[in-house]
N, C-alpha and C positions, 0 to 999 in steps of 0.2 A: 190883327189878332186872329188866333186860329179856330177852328170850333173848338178843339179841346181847350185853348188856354180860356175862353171865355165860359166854358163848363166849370174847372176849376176856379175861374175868379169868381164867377155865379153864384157857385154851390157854398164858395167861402163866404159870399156877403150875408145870405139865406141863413145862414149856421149864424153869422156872426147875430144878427137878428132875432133868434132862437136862443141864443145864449143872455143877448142883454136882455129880452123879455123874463126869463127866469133870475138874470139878478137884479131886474128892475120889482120884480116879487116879492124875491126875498126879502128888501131894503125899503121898501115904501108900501103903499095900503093901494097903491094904484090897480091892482088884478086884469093886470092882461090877460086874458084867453088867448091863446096863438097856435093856432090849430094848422099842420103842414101838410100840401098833398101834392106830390109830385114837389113842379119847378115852381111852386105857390104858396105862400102865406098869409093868411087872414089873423090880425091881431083886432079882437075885440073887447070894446072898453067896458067898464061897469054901466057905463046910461045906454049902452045896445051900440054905438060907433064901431065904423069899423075903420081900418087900411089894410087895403090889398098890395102884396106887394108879390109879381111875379115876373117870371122870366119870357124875352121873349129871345127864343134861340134863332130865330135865322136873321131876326137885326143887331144881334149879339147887342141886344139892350135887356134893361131892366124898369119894369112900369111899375108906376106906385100910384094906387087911388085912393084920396082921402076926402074928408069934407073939403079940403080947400079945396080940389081938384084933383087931374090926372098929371101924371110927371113920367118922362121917358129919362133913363140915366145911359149913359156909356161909356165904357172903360177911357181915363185919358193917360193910361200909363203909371198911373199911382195912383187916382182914387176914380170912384164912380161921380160924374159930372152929369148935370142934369142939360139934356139937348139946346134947350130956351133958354139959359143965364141965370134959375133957379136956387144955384147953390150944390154941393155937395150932398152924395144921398143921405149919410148917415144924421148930418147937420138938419137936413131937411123933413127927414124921417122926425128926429127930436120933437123939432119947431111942430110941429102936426100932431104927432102923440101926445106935447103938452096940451097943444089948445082943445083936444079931442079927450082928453083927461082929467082936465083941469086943474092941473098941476106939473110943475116943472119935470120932466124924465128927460134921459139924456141916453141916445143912443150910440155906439162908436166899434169900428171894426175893430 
């Protein structure tokens, strides 16, 4: 992958994140904070949790820190895959927001 295609697959997964946090808002009493700066997002829960989720542009990866842990992801050609065997980002993203929420949210490109 090139650096621009991994710019633009980046900047889409980032947005897409951006977007389900506002319609995870709207639709439920969950209140994410998700406050953007640069190639980085911090979504914070109501009990003060957070997940970092940011870009790291020269291993054309994408790192997610949550209470469970840290997670590296990388383009496999149709979705972002987590380096370890972790699962899919958006799936994984979910799984973490619920337990970090305490309640089911569901995130998805």
């Amino acid at each position: 992958m090139t650096d621009i295609e991994y710019q633009d697959r980046a900047e889409a997964l980032l947005r897409a994140v951006e977007l389900a946090c506002d319609r995870i808002n709207d639709d439920t009493d969950a209140d994410i904070d998700n406050q953007r700066v640069g190639g980085m997002i911090t979504l914070t829960f109501a009990n003060r949790s957070q997940i970092v989720v940011n870009l790291q542009k020269p291993l054309h990866e994408v790192w997610m820190a949550a209470r469970a842990g840290g997670f590296h992801y990388r383009f496999d050609g149709s979705v972002w895959m987590d380096t370890k065997g972790q699962g899919e980002f958006f799936a994984h993203l979910s799984r973490c927001a619920s337990e970090q929420s305490g309640q089911p949210l569901s995130f998805s490109s």
